[in-house]
C-alpha positions as MATLAB code, in Angstrom:
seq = 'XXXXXXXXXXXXXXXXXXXXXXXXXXXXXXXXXXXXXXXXXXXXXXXXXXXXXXXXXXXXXXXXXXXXXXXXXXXXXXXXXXXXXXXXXXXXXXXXXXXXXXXXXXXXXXXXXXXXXXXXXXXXXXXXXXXXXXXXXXXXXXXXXXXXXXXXXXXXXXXXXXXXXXXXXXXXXXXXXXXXXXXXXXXXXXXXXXXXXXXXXXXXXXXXXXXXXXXXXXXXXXXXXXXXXXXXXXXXXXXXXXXXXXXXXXXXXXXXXXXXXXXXXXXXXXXXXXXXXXXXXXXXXXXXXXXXXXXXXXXXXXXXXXXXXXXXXXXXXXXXXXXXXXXXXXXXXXXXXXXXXXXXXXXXXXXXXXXXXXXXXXXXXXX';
ca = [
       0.694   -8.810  -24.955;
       3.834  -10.814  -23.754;
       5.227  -13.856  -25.245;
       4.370  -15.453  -22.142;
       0.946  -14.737  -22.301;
       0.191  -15.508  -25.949;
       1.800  -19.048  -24.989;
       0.088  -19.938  -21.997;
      -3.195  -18.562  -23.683;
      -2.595  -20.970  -26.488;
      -2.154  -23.755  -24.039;
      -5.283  -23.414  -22.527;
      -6.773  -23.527  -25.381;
      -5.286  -26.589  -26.536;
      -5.622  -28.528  -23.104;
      -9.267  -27.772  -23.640;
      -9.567  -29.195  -26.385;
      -7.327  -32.672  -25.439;
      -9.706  -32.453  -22.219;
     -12.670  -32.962  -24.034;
     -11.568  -36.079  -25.559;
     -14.916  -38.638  -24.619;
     -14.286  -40.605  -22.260;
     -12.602  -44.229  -22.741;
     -10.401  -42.976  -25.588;
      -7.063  -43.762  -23.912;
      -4.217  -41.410  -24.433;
      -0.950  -41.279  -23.030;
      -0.362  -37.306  -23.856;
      -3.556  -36.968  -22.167;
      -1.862  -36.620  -18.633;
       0.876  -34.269  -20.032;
      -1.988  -32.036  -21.140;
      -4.149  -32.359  -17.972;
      -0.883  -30.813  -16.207;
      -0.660  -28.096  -19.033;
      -4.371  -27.773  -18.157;
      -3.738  -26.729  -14.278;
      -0.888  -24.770  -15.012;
      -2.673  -22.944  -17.765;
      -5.786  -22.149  -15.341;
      -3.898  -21.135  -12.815;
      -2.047  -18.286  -15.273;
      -5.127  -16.909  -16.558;
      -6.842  -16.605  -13.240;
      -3.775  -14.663  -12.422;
      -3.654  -12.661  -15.463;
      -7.411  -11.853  -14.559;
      -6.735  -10.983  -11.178;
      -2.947   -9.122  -11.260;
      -2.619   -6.142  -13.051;
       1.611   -5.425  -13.055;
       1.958   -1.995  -13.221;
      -1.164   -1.604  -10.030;
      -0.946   -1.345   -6.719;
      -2.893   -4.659   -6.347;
      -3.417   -5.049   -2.363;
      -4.923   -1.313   -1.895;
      -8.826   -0.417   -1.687;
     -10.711    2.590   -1.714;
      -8.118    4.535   -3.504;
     -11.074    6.895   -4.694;
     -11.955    8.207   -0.623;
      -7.924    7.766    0.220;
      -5.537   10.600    0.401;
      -1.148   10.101    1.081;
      -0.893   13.665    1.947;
      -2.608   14.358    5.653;
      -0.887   12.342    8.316;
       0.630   11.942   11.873;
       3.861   10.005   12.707;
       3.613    8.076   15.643;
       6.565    5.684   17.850;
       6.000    2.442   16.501;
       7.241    0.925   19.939;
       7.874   -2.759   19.000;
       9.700   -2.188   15.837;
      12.061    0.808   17.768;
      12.719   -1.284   20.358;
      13.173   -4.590   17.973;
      15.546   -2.288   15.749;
      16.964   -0.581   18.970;
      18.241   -3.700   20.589;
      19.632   -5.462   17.329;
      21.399   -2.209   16.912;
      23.121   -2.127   20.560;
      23.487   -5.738   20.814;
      25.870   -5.322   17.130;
      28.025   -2.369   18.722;
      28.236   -3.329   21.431;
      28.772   -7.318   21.156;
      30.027   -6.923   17.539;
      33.426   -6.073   18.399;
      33.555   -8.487   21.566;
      32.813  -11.726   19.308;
      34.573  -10.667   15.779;
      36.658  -12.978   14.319;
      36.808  -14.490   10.037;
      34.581  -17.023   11.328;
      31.978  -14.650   12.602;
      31.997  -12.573    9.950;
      31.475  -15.358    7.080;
      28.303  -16.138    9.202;
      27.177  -13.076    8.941;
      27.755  -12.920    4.939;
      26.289  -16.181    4.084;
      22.763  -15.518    6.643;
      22.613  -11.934    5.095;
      22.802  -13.047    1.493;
      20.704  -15.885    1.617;
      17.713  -14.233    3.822;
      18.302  -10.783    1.579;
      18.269  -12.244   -2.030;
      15.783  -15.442   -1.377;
      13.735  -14.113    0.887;
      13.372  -10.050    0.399;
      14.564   -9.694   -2.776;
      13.012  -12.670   -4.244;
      10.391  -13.885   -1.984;
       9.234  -11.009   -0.341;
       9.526   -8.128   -3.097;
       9.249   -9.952   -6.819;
       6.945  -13.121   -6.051;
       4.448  -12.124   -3.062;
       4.207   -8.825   -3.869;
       4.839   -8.126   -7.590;
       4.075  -11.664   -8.370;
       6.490  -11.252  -11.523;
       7.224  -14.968  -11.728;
       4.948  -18.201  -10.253;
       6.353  -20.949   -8.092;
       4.857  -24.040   -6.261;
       3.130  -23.110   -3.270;
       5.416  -24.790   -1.362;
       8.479  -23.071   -2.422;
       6.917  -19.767   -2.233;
       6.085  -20.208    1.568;
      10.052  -21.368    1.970;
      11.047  -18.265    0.160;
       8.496  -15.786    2.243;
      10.149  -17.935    5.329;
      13.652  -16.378    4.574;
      12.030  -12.668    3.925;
      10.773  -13.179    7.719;
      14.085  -14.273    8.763;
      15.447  -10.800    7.874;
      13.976   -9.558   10.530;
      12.372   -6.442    9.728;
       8.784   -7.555    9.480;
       6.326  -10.371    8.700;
       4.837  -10.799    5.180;
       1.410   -8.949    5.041;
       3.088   -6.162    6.861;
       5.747   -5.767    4.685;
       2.825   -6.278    1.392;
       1.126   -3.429    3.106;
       4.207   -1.072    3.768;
       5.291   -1.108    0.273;
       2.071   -1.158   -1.415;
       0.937    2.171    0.649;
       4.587    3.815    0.085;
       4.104    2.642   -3.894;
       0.825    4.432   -3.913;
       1.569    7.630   -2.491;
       4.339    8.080   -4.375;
       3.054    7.763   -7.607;
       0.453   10.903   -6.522;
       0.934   14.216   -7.279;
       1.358   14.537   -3.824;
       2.416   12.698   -0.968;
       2.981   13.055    2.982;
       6.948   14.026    3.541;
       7.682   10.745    5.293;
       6.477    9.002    2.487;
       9.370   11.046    0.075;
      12.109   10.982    1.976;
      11.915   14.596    2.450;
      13.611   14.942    6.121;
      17.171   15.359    6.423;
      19.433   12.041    6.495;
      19.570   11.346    9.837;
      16.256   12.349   10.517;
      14.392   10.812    8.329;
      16.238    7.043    9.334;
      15.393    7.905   12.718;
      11.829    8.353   11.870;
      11.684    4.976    9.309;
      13.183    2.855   11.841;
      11.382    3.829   14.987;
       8.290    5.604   13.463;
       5.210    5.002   11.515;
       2.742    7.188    9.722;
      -1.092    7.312   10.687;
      -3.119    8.578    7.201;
      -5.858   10.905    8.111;
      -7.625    8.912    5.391;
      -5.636    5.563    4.792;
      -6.623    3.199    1.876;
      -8.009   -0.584    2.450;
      -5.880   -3.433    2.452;
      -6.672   -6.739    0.351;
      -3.511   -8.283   -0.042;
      -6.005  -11.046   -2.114;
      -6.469  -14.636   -2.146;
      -3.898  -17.256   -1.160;
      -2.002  -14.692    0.350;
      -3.853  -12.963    3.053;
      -5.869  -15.961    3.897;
      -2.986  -18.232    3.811;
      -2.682  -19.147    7.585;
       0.993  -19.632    7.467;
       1.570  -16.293    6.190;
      -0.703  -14.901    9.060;
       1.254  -17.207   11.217;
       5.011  -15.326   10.083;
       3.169  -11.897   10.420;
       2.153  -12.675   14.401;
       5.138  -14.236   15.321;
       8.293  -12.278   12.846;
      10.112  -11.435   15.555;
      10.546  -15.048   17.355;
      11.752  -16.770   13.974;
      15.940  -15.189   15.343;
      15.290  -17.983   17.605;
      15.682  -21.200   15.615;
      18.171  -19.518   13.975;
      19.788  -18.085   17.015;
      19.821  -21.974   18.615;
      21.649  -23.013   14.856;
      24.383  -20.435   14.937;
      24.899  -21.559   18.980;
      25.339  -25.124   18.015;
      27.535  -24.256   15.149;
      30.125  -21.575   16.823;
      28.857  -20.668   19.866;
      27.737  -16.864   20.895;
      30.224  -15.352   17.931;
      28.149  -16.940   15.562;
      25.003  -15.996   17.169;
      25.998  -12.348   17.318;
      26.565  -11.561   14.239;
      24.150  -14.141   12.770;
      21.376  -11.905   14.296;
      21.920   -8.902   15.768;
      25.020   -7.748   13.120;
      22.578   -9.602   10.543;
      19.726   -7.689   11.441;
      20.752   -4.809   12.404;
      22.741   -4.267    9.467;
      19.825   -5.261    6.980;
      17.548   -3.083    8.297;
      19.576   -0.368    8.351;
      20.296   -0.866    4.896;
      17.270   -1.045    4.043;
      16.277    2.379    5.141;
      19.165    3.755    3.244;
      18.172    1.841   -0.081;
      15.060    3.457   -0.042;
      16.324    7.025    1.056;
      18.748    7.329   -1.595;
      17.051    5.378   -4.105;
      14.147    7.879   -4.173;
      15.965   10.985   -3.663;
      18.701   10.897   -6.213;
      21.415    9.325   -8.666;
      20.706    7.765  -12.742;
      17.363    7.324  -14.244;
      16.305    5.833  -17.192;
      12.482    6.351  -16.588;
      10.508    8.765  -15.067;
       6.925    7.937  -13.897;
       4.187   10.916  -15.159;
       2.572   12.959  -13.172;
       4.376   11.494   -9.964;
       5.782   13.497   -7.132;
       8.608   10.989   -6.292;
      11.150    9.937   -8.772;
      13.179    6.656   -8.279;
      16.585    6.354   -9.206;
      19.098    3.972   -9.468;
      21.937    3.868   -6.858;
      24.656    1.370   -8.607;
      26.954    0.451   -5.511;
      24.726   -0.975   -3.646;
      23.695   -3.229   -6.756;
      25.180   -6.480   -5.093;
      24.386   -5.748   -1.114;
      20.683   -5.196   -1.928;
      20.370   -8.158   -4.375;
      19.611   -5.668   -7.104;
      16.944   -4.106   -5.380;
      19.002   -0.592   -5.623;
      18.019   -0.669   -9.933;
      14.805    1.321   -8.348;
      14.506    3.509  -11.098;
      14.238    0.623  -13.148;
      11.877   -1.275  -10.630;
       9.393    1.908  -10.755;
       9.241    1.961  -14.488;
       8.909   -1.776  -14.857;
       7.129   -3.308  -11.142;
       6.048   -6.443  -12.995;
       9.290   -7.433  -14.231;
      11.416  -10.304  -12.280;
      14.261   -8.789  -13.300;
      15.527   -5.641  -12.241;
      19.219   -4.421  -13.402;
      17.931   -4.528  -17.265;
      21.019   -2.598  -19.102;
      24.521   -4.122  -19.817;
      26.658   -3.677  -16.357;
      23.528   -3.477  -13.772;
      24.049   -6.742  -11.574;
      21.022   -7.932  -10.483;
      21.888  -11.271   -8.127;
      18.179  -11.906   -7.267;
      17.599  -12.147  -11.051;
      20.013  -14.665  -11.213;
      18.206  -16.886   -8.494;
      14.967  -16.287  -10.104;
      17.206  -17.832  -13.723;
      18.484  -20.629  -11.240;
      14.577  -21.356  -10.105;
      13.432  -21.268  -13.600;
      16.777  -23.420  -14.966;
      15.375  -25.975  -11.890;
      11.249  -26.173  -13.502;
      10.728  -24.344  -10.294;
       9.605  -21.092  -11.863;
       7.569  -20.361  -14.924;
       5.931  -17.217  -16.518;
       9.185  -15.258  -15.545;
       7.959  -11.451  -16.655;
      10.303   -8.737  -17.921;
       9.910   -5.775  -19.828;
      10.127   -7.254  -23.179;
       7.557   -9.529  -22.724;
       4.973   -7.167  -20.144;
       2.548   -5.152  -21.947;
       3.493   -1.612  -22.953;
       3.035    0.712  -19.884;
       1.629    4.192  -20.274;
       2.239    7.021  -18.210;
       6.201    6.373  -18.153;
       8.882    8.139  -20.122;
      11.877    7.437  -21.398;
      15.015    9.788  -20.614;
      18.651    8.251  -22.081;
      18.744    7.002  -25.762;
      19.009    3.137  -24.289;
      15.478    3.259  -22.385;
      13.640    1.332  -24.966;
      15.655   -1.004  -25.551;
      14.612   -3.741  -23.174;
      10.344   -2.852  -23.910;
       8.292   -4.460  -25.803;
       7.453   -3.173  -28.733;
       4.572   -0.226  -28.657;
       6.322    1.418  -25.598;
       7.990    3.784  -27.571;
       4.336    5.021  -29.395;
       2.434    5.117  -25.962;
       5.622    7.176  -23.891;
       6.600   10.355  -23.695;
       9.699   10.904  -25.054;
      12.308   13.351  -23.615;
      15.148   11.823  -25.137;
];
């Protein structure tokens, strides 16, 4: 058990007991423990609920299979990712100048690292830290604003590739198996039909949340505030490669984080009995927000932070710090204080050294 959890347990214990003071008996920590109170209740419902190292939005696992499948043209993403790809060669080079490309820096970093890295990837999906509501629907905002996809789309994606992968067998499109070129052509234009797909519960708050269903119907038309900004700003320049260079370039990306970070470089983990390996792909440590420690992230799914030895920059840990420096993020998980996962294994002498203790006794060790 974390340190996390043994505090927040303790709290609710305590708030408990303040709450059931009778009633009349005045007390000015009364209100500071009524707050504990909610905050407390909310943790352990989450505890009950999210298990860190599952696959938590998936059903019928039992009847499911990753292996049999058919890809299929998923038209409205090819011709989304088509047309933010032409419009960036083409117009790219027509509009470039420092200006434009500062634009294109600053929209790309913030909607990468607050909103996918952060928003999307470690709070709505992993839930590895909790935030007000409110803040989490601004930070699931900027994951929209990407541009690749609306929230329970992008839950379900990720969740299904998660799954298969951790199988002792898993559909070819699902492992990156296809050579380079082929296999971006097929993520970014393509989809895969399972012969026998799994349910999807992305669970309360989240796929009941009408704002979320909202971003997942509409993804596509959020460029336009942002378009109308970037006009006002600079003009067409800005809006060129505020979008389509923005876009076009993140999604891209995207599809060659995931390529390379599940077909080869470092590990420090391996996951048992899986047929697809992560690994860590260091250069693109700062582009991706330190979403390329993947190795890491596979071992560890729960944990907010994911570059976890000395050197691995990890710049959406460092927002998560800055939310949780603010009081605008609490029960930050890591390794150290998740509970000891089985079924991983340790490979370089330095793997245990950011677990809590007991990893080491439930692991297989091939150091």
């Amino acid at each position: 058990m974390g340190s996390n959890d043994s505090i927040w347990r303790c709290t609710f214990m305590l708030s408990l007991c303040f709450s059931g003071r009778k009633a009349g008996r005045s007390s000015t920590v009364s209100p500071i423990f009524s707050w504990y109170q909610q905050r407390a209740e909310v943790w352990m419902m989450v505890q009950e609920q999210h298990d860190f190292y599952k696959v938590n939005s998936l059903t019928n696992l039992d009847e499911a299979s990753p292996v049999e499948g058919t890809i299929v043209w998923d038209a409205p993403r090819s011709l989304w990712n088509g047309a933010m790809l032409l419009g960036a060669i083409v117009l790219g080079p027509l509009t470039s100048s420092w200006s434009a490309l500062a634009v294109f820096l600053i929209t790309a970093a913030i909607t990468l690292c607050a909103g996918h890295s952060v928003g999307f990837h470690r709070r709505l999906i992993h839930r590895s830290f909790e935030c007000p509501k409110w803040l989490e629907r601004t930070l699931v905002w900027f994951g929209t604003a990407v541009g690749m996809g609306g929230p329970l789309w992008t839950i379900r994606v990720h969740d299904s590739r998660d799954w298969a992968q951790r199988q002792v067998d898993c559909h070819p499109f699902l492992a990156h198996r296809k050579d380079f070129w082929l296999d971006g052509l097929l993520y970014l234009h393509g989809r895969l039909v399972l012969k026998r797909p799994p349910g999807f519960d992305p669970g309360p708050g989240i796929g009941d949340d009408p704002f979320y269903q909202f971003l997942d119907r509409t993804w596509m038309l959020h460029q336009i505030p942002i378009a109308l900004v970037l006009y006002w700003l600079g003009g067409w320049p800005f809006v060129v490669w505020g979008v389509f260079v923005r876009v076009a370039a993140c999604t891209t990306m995207h599809w060659g984080i995931s390529y390379f970070a599940h077909t080869q470089g470092e590990q420090d983990w391996t996951v048992d009995g899986a047929v697809v390996q992560a690994h860590n792909v260091p250069l693109m440590a700062i582009p991706t927000m330190g979403e390329s420690w993947h190795n890491n992230h596979h071992a560890f799914p729960g944990s907010a932070r994911h570059g976890l030895y000395p050197g691995q920059i990890d710049l959406g840990w460092e927002f998560v710090r800055l939310l949780r420096a603010l009081g605008l993020a609490w029960n930050v998980q890591v390794p150290a204080e998740l509970p000891p996962r089985p079924g991983i294994s340790p490979v370089r002498a330095r793997s245990l050294s950011v677990c809590a203790p007991g990893q080491a006794e439930i692991s297989r060790v091939q150091l």
